[in-house]
N, C-alpha and C positions, 0 to 999 in steps of 0.2 A: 347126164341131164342136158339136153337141149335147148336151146336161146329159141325165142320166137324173133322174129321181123321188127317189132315193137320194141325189143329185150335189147338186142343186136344193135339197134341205132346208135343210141347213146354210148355202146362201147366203142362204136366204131366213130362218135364223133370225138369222145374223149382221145383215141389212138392220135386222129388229124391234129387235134391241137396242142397235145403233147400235155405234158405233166403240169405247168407249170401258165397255161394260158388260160386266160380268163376267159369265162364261157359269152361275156360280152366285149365288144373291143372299145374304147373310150379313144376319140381322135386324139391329132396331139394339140389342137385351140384347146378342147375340153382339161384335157392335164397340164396348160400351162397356166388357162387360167383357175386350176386348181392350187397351180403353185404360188401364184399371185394371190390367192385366198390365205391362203397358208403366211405367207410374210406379210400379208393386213391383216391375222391376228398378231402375226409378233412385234409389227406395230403397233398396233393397239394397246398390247401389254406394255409396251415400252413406255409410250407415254403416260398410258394410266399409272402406270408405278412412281416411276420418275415424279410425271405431273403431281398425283399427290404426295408424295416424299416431300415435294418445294411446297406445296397446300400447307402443310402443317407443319412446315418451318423444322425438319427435319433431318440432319441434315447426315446421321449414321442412316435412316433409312434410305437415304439415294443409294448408299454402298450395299445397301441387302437387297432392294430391288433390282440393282446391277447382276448382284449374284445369282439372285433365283431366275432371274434371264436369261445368265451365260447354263445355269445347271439345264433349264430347258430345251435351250437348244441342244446340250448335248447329249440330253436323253430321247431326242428327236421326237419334241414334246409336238411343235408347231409341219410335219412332214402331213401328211392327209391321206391316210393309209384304211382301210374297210379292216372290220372285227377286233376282238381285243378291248371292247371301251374297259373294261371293269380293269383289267393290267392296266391299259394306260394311264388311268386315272389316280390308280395307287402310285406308280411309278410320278408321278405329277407331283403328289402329296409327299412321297419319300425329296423329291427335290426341292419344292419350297421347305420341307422342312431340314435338308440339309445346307440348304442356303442362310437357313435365319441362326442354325447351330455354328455353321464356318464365322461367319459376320459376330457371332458371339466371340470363337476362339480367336479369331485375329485381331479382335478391341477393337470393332466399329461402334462408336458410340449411340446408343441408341436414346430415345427421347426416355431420361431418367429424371425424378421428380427433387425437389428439393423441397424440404421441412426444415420447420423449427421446432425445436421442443418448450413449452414450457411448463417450468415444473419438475424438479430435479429430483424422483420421485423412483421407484421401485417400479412405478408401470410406464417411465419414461426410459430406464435402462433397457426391461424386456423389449420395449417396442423398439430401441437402437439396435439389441444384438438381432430380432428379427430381419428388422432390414439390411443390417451389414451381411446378414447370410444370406440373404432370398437377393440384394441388389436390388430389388423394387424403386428404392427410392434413396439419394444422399442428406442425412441429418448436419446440417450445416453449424447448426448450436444450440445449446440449452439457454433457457431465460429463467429467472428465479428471484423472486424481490431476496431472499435467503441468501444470494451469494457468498455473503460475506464469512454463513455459518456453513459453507454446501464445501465437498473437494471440488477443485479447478476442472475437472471432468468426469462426465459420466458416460462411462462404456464406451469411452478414445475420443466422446464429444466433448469438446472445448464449452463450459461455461461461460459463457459472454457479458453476460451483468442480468440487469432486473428488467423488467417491464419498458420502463421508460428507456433504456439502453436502447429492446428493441425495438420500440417503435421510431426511432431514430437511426438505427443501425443501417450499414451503408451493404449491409448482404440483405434486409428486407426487398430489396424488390427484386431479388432473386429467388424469394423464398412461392413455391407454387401454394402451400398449406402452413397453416401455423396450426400443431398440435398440442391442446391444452393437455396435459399428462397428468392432473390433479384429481385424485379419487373425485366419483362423481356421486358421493352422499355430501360433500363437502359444499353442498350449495351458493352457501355465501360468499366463499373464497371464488366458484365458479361464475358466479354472477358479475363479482367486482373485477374480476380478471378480464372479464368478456366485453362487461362495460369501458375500460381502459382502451383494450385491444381494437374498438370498433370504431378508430379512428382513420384503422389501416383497410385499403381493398381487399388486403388475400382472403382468401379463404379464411376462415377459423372452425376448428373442426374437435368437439371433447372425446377423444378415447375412453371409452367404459369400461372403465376397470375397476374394479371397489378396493383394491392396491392388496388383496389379499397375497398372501406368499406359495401358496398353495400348489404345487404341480400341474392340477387340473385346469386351474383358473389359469395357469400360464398356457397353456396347450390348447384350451379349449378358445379361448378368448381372446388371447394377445396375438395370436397363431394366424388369425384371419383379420387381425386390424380392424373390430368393429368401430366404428366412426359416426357420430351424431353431427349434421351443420349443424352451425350454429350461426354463421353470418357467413356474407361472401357472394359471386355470383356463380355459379355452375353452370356454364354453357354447353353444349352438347357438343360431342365431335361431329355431327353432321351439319349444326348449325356452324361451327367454327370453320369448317375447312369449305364451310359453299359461300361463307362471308371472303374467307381470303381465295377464292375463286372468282366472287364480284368483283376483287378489286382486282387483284391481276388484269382478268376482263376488260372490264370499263378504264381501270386505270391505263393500260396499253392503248388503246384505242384513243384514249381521252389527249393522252402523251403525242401519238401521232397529229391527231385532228389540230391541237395545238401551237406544233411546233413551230410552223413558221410566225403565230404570233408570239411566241416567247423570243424568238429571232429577235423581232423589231424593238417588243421591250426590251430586250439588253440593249440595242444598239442605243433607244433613245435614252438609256440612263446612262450609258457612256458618252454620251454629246452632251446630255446636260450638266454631269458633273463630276469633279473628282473623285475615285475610288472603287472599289471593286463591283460588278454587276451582281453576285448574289451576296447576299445576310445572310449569318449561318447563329445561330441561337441557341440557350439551353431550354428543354423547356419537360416536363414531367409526362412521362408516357404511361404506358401498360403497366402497373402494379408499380407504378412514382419509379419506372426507371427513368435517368437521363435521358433524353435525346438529343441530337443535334439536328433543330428543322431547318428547311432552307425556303425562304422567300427570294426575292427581287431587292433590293436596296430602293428604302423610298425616303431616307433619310441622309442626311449630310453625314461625309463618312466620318467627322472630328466630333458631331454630336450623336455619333450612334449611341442607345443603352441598352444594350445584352442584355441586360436585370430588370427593364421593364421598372424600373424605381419610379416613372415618371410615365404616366399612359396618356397614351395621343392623347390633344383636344382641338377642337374645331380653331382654327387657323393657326394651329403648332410649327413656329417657327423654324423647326428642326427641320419639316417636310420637305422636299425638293419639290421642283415645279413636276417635274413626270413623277415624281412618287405622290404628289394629290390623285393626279388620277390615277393611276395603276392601285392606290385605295380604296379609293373609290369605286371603283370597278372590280375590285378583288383580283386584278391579277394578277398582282403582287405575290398571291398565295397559289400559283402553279405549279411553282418548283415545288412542293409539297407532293406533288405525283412520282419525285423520287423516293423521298420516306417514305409513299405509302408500296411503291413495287420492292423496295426493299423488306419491306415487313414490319415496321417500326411504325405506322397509321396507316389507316385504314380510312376511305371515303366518306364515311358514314361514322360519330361517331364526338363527345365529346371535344371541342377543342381544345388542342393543348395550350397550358397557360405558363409564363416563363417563369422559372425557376427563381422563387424570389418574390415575384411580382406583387408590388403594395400598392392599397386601395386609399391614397393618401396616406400619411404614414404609416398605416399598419400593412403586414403582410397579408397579402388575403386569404388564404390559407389558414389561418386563426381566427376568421371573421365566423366561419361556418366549422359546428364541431366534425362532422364528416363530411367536410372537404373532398378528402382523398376517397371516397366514397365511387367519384365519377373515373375514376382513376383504374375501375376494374372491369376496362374494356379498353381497345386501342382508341388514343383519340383521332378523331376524325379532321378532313378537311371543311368538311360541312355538318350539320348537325339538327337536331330535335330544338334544340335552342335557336339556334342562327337562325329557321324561319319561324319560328316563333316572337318575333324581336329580341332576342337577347345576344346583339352581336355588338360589336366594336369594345370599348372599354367600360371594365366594370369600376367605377371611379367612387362608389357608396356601397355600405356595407350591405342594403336592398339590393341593388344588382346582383350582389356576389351572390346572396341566395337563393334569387328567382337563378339566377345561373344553373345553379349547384341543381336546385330542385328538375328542371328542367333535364339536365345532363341525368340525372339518376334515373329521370320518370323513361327517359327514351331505354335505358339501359334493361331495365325490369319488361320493358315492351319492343323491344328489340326481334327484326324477323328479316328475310330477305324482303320482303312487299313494303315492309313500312321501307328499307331503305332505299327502295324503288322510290314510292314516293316523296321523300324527303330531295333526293337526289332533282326530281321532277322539279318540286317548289324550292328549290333554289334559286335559280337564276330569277326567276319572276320577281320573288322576297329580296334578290338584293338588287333589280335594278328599280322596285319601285321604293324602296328605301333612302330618301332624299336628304336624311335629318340626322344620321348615327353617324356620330366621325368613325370614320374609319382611314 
């Protein structure tokens, strides 16, 4: 068989180029900055991993994103090579999914949930030995007005006491979900439980189980942890992690722009008087945990009051001369930009109120039955409230609810925009505010 002229070319080009040359040549600018392509995706993934791992306060995910980083480069995920997409792609997915199995065997902690039980109950055991095998989630205690007639634990969880225990208990603001484990034809007992409970922010959430003992009912039902709210706030993971991307954001920027006037206020509250430049505080955060805020010191250091027993009033003798205005001006309340890059508040959002803190004799916190209500969101530096008038001291039991009311309404209404705005009418709301001690 004979080659034509036409037939002939092609073999005699492939001859010149040899086996292994590509029928196009690519300079070497074009393949370097191919390579340069190639390490701006594998930056990209870095920070996006990383970046969100620290979004959502994550802190075994930084070490799985690490991993399935180091796994891609070594399957020469980010190299820019022609054909093979459909191999490559599996071979991608075998290594993120060998990197989240390694970060499993070598105990990198991953974001595990914590519960409460209440209700010492037959669909409160299934739902413990569930989670103890799946790991989904840590049962921190059971609750049970009954303790007294219950064993000390169920299914390796420590019985903790009754109702009122928990809602006092110093692992509630650990707790992500409080699970009611009370058959749910039991209406009344559900009802009065829930009414009790809806003091607290967490979640509350009734397992539906009709407590039958039955094999199927445990397999079929307990198996998938069906779960009704019942109160609580539910935020979205996209809304959560593009909130603590606002504050990073803004707060970094906010921190820099700043800085040199926090400079000056520390210097002038060291000229003007004895004792340390910042106040550090208890005061009730995200799901009533502790925190420790920090302000500016606007008070004399021998009448400072941590406990808030005693709320400003319009020429409080306590004030220092740079702590009126630095009050008055709010910028007393800067240093707050480190709680909030730490994670502990958030820009936007109830203010926290100190631990303790009484509305003339009474603690305020008693004043309003859900109180703690505002509680189930990070508090903020600014707020729904604060340009609303409800800032300085709530010194009558009317403040404390227009407070409370105010703090919920924003929480239920809660969006990146609104905290845009909020953010906007701040400064405006507090320099044209002439009249609120602060």
């Amino acid at each position: 068989m004979s080659l034509t002229a036409t037939d002939a070319k092609p073999a005699a080009d492939h001859h010149r180029r040899g086996a292994l040359r590509p029928r196009a040549l690519t300079s070497v600018r074009r393949r370097l900055s191919s390579r340069g392509l190639a390490a701006g995706y594998a930056l990209g993934d870095t920070v996006a991993g990383l970046g969100l791992a620290v979004l959502l306060d994550g802190r075994g995910l930084i070490g799985i994103a690490a991993l399935q980083l180091l796994c891609l480069h070594v399957i020469g995920a980010y190299s820019i090579v022609r054909g093979g997409a459909k191999r490559r792609l599996a071979r991608i997915a075998v290594a993120l999914a060998g990197a989240g199995a390694l970060g499993h065997l070598v105990g990198l902690p991953g974001p595990i949930s914590h519960v409460a039980a209440v209700g010492a109950t037959p669909a409160a055991r299934r739902l413990i030995e569930r989670l103890t095998a799946t790991g989904e989630a840590a049962v921190l205690g059971v609750f049970d007005d009954r303790h007294d007639r219950i064993p000390d634990q169920i299914g390796g969880v420590p019985v903790l006491g009754d109702l009122d225990d928990l809602i006092g208990h110093r692992l509630t603001p650990f707790v992500d979900r409080i699970i009611v484990a009370v058959p749910n034809t039991a209406n009344a007992r559900v009802a009065a439980m829930v009414e009790r409970l809806a003091v607290l922010p967490n979640d509350i959430a009734l397992l539906l189980d009709d407590d039958k003992d039955s094999a199927r009912t445990s397999a079929d039902r307990i198996a998938a942890l069906p779960l009704a709210r019942l109160s609580g706030h539910g935020a979205s993971l996209g809304r959560t992690a593009a909130k603590r991307a606002q504050d990073l954001v803004v707060g970094t920027i906010a921190l820099i722009v700043f800085a040199p006037v926090m400079a000056l206020v520390a210097l002038a509250i060291k000229l003007d008087s004895p004792g340390p430049v910042f106040f550090r505080q208890k005061r009730h955060g995200f799901h009533n945990e502790i925190i420790l805020v920090w302000k500016f010191r606007s008070m004399r250091q021998e009448m400072a009051d941590p406990t808030a027993a005693r709320q400003v009033q319009v020429g409080d003798d306590r004030v220092t001369k740079v702590g009126r205005f630095i009050r008055r001006t709010s910028l007393d309340e800067l240093p707050q930009l480190f709680n909030v890059l730490k994670g502990e508040m958030s820009l936007v959002g109830p203010r926290p109120h100190a631990v303790g803190m009484k509305t003339g004799s009474v603690e305020s916190a008693a004043l309003v039955a859900h109180y703690a209500h505002r509680h189930r969101m990070k508090p903020g530096m600014t707020g729904w409230a604060a340009i609303h008038g409800s800032r300085g001291p709530v010194d009558t039991p009317e403040l404390v609810r227009e407070r409370v009311r105010l703090d919920v309404e924003y929480i239920e209404r809660q969006s990146f925009r609104l905290d845009l705005y909020i953010m906007a009418m701040t400064i405006p709301c507090l320099l044209g505010d002439r009249n609120t001690p602060r």
